[in-house]
C-alpha positions in Angstrom: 12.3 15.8 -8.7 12.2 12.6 -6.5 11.1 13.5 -2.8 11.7 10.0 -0.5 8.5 11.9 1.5 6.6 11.1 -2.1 7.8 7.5 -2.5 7.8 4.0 -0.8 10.8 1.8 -1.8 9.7 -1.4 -2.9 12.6 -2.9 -1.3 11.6 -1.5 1.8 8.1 -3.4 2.3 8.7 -6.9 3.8 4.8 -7.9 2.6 1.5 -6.4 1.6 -1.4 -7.9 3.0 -5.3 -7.2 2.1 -8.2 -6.9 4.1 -11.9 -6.9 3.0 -14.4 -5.3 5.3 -18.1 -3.7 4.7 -18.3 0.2 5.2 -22.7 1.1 5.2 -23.5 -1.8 2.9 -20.2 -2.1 0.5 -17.5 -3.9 0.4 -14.1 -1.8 0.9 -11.2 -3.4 0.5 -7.9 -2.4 2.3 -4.0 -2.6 1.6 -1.6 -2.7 4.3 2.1 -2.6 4.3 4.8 -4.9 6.3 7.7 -3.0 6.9 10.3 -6.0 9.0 8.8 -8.0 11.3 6.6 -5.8 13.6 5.7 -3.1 11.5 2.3 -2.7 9.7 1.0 0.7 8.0 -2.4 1.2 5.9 -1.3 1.7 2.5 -5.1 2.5 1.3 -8.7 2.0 1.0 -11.1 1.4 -2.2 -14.4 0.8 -2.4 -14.0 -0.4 -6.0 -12.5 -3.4 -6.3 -10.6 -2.5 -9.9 -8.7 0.3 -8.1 -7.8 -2.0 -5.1 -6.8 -4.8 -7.4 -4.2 -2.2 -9.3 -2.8 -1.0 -6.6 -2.4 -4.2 -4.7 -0.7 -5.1 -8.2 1.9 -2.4 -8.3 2.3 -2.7 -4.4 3.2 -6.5 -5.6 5.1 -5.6 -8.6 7.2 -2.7 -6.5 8.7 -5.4 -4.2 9.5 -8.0 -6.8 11.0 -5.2 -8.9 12.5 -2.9 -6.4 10.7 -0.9 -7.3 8.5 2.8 -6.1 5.3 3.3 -5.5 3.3 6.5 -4.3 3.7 7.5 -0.8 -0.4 7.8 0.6 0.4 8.5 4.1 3.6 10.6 3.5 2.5 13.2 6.1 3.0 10.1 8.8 6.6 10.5 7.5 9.7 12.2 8.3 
């Protein structure tokens, strides 16, 4: 079963952008999702790097591709 609530369309996202912050001593890292020209969504936060950097990968990889990628805010959706 493929709920649109449980995906993100890569062909949707306009650009994915990262942001690197400290949370109590560690470095979090943050993706977050262009959708046209005005429109910008958290996508996620890690506080391991190798997590952010796979994600930001398939992010990446789901735009080039067309492709899907897990929905992690689908309750902000309709």
């Amino acid at each position: 079963m493929n709920d649109k609530r449980n995906h993100l369309q890569g062909n949707d996202i306009t650009s994915v952008y990262s942001k690197f912050f400290f949370r109590l001593d560690k470095l979090c890292y943050r993706v977050i999702l262009s959708y046209g020209t005005e429109s910008r969504q958290l996508y996620k936060d890690f506080d391991n790097f190798q997590q952010y950097h796979e994600n930001h990968k398939a992010v990446v990889d789901a735009i080039k591709g067309e492709g899907q990628i897990p929905n992690t805010f689908s309750l902000l959706t309709t």
